[in-house]
C-alpha positions as CSV (number, residue, x, y, z in Angstrom):
1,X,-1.9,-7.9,-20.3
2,X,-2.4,-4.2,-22.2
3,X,-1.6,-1.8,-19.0
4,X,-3.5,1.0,-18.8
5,X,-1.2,4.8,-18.9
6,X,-0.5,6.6,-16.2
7,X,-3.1,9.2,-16.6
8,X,-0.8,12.5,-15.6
9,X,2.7,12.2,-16.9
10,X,4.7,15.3,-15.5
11,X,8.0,16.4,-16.1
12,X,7.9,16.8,-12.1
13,X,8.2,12.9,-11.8
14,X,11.4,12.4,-14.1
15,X,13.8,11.7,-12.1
16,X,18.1,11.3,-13.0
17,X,20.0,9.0,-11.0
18,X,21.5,11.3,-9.2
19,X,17.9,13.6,-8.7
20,X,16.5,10.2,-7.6
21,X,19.3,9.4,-5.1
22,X,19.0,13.1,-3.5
23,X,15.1,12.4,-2.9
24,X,15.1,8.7,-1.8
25,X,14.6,9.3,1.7
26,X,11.8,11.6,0.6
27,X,9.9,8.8,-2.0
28,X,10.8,5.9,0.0
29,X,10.5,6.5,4.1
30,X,7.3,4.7,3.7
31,X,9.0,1.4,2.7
32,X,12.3,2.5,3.8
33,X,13.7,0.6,0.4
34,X,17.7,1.4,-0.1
35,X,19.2,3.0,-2.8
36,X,20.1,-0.1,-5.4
37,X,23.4,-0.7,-6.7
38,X,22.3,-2.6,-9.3
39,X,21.4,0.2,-12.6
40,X,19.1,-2.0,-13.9
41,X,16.9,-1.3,-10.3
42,X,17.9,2.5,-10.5
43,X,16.4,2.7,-13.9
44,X,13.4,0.4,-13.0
45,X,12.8,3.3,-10.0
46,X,13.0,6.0,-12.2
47,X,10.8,4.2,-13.9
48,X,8.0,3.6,-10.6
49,X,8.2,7.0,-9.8
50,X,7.6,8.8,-13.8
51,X,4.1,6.5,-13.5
52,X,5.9,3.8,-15.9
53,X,4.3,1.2,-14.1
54,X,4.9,-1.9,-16.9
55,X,8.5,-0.5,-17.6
56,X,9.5,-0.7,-14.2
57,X,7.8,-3.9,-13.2
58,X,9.4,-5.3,-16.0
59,X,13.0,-4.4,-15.0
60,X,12.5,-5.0,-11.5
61,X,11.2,-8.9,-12.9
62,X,13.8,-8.9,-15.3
63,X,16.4,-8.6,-12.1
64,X,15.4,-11.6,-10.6
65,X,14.0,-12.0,-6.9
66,X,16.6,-8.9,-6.1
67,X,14.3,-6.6,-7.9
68,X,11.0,-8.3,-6.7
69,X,10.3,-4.9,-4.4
70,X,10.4,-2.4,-7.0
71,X,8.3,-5.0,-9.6
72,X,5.7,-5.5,-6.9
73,X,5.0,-2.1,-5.9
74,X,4.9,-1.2,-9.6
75,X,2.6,-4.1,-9.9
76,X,0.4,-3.4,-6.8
77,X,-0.2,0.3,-7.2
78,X,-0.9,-0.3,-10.8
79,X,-3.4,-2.7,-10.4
80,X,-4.7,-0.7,-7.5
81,X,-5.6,2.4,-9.2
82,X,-5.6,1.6,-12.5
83,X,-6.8,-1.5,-14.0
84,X,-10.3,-1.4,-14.6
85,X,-11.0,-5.2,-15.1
86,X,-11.7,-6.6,-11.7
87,X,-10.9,-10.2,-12.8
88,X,-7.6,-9.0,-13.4
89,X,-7.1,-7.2,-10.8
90,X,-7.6,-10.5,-8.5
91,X,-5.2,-12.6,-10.6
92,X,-2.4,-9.6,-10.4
93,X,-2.3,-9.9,-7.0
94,X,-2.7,-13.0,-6.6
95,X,0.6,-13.9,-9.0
96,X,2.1,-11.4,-6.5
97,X,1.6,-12.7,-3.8
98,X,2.5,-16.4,-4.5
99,X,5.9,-14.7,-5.6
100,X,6.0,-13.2,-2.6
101,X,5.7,-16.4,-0.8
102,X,8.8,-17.5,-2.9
103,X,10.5,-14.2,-2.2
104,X,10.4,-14.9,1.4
105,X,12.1,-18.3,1.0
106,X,15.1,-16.8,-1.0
107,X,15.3,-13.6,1.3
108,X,13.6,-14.2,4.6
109,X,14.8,-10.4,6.0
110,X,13.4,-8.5,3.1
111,X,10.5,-6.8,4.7
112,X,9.6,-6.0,1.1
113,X,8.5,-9.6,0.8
114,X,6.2,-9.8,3.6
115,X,5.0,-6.5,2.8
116,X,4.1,-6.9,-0.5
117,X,2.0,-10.5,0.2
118,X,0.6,-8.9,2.7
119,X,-0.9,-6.2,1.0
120,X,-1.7,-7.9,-2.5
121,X,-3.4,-10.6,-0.1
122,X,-5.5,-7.2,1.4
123,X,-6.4,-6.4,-2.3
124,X,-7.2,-9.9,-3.4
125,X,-9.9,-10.1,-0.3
126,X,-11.4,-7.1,-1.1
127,X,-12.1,-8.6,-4.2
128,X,-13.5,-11.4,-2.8
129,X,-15.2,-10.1,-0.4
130,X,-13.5,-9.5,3.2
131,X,-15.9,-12.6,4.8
132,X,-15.1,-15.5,2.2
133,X,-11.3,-14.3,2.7
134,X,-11.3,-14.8,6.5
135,X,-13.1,-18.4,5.9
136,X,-10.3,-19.2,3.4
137,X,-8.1,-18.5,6.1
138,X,-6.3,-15.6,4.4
139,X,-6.7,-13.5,7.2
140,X,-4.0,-15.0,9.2
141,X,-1.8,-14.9,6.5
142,X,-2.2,-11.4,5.8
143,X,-1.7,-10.4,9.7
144,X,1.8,-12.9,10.0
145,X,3.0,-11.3,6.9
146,X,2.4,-7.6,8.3
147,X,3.6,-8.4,11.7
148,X,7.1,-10.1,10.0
149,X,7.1,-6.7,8.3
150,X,7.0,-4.7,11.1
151,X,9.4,-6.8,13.1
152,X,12.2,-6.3,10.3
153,X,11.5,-2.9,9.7
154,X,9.9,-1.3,12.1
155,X,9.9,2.6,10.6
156,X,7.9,0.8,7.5
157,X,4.8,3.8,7.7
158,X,3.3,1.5,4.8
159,X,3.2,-1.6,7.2
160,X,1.4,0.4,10.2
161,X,-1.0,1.7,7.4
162,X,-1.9,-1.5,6.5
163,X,-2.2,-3.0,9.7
164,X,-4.3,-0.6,10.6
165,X,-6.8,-1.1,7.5
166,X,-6.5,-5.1,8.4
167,X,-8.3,-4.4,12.1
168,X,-10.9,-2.1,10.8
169,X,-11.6,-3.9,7.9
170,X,-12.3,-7.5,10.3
171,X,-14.2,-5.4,12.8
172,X,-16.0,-3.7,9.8
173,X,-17.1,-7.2,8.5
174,X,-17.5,-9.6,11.7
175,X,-17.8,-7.3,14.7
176,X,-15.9,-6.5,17.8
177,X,-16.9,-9.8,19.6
178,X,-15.8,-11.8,16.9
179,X,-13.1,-9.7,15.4
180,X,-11.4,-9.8,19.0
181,X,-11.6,-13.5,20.0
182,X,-11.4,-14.9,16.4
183,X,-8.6,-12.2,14.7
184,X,-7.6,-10.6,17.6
185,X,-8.5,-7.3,16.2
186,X,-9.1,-4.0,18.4
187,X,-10.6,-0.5,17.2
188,X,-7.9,1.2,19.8
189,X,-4.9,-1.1,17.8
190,X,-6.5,-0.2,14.8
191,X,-6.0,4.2,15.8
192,X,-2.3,3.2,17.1
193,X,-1.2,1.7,13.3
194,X,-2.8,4.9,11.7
195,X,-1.1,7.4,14.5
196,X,2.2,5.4,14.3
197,X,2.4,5.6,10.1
198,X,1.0,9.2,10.8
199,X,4.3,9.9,13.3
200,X,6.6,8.2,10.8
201,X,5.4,9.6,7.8
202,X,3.7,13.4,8.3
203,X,3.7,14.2,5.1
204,X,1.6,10.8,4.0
205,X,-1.5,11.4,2.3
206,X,-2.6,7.8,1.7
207,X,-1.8,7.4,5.7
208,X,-4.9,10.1,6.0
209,X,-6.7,8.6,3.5
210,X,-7.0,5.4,4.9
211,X,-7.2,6.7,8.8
212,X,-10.3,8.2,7.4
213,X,-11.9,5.0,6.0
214,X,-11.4,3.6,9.3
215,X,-12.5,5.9,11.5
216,X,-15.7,5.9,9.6
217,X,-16.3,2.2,9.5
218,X,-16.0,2.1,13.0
219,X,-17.4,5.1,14.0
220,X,-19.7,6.3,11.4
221,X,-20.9,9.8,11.8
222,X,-19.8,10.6,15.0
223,X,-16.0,10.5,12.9
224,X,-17.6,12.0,9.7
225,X,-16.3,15.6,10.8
226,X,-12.9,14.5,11.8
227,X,-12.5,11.8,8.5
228,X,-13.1,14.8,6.2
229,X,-10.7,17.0,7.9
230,X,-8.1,13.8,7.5
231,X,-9.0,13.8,4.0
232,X,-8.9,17.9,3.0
233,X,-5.2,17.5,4.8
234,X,-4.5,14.7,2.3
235,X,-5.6,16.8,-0.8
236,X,-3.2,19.3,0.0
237,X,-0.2,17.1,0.9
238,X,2.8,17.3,-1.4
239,X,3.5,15.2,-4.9
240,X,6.5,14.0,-5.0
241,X,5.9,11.5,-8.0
242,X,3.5,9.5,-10.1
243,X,2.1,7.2,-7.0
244,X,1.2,10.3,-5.1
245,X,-0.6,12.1,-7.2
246,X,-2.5,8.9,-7.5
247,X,-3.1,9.0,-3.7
248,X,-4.1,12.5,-4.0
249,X,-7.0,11.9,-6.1
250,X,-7.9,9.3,-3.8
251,X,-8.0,11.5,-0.8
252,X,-10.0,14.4,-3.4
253,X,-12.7,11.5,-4.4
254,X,-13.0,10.5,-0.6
255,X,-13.6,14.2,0.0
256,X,-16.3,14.8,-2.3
257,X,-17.8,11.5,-0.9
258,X,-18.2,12.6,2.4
259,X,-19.4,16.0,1.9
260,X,-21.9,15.0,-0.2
């Protein structure tokens, strides 16, 4: 497929190796990845964070299943923010996920792996619609993948995030009655994830993003005030690289939504 260009290239984002190794635990103590050995994944990184979405994901494919975590995140926050064609958008994540699926065969405690289904799953419902995807029985898969996650790395903010959108999205759709005794979802679980990733992550502006779009679907108004105030915090949080800035404009486009 043509991919779309990063829309704000900045020198900011062009990292060295050596640049890239000094911030890793900056960029990455939201998927607590480590540093690779192998070049070819150090390039394919520099790559991810420049907003060279294709160059990295082909690198990281190019790798083999070894660079499977750097493809998919290049793959997932592409196809997240921007491609524009929603038909592709569902058959990008789901590729990505059944490659997960074979990831987690190959390397069964790379958290990456269960991530990564987990969340292009997530994407691939929304798609769909959140209520066909729990009658397919995606649900389930999407919560055991997120809880394996969690187990094997439990400091993964992106994880908690995620788990977190997973219960207020089912209690969104299906209700508390049914969420609970079908999915086993809970509004308080749902705060817990978001404080958690929040905790780990302080600086995180897609964790206040997201906190925000919860607390409103479960709450409505009566959250509006404090969603908003999640979301002007979010604006303001540092940009470290290409994927960040992309989560900034998310948080400035949820902003003008709710003040309108």
């Amino acid at each position: 497929m043509a991919w779309n260009p990063f829309p704000y290239p900045d020198p900011a984002y062009q990292y060295t190796q050596a640049s890239l190794e000094a911030a890793w635990p900056v960029l990455h103590g939201g998927d607590q990845e480590p540093f690779p050995s192998n070049p070819l994944l150090v390039q394919a990184w520099i790559a991810f964070h420049a907003g060279e979405f294709e160059r990295a994901a082909r690198l990281g494919l190019d790798v083999g299943v070894n660079g499977y975590s750097v493809a998919h995140k290049a793959i997932c926050i592409y196809a997240h923010y921007l491609e524009r064609s929603p038909q592709k958008k569902l058959a990008t994540f789901e590729c990505v996920a059944e490659r997960c699926e074979r990831q987690q065969l190959e390397q069964p405690h790379n958290s990456s792996g269960y991530y990564w289904h987990a969340y292009a799953l997530g994407q691939y419902s929304q798609g769909i619609s959140v209520v066909k995807a729990l009658a397919q029985g995606l649900g389930a898969k999407v919560r055991n993948s997120l809880d394996k996650a969690i187990r094997l790395a439990p400091l993964r903010s992106d994880a908690h995030i995620a788990l977190g959108v997973y219960h207020a999205e089912i209690l969104d759709k299906v209700g508390a009655m049914i969420g609970g005794l079908t999915y086993g979802v809970k509004k308080e679980e749902c705060y817990k994830q978001f404080q958690t990733a929040l905790a780990l992550a302080p600086e995180s502006a897609i964790a206040r993003v997201r906190y925000a779009r919860a607390m409103l679907m479960l709450e409505g108004k009566r959250k509006q005030a404090e969603a908003i105030s999640l979301c002007e915090e979010a604006a303001r949080c540092a940009i470290h690289d290409a994927m960040e800035r992309l989560d900034a404009d998310a948080a400035k486009r949820e902003l003008e939504e709710e003040k309108q």
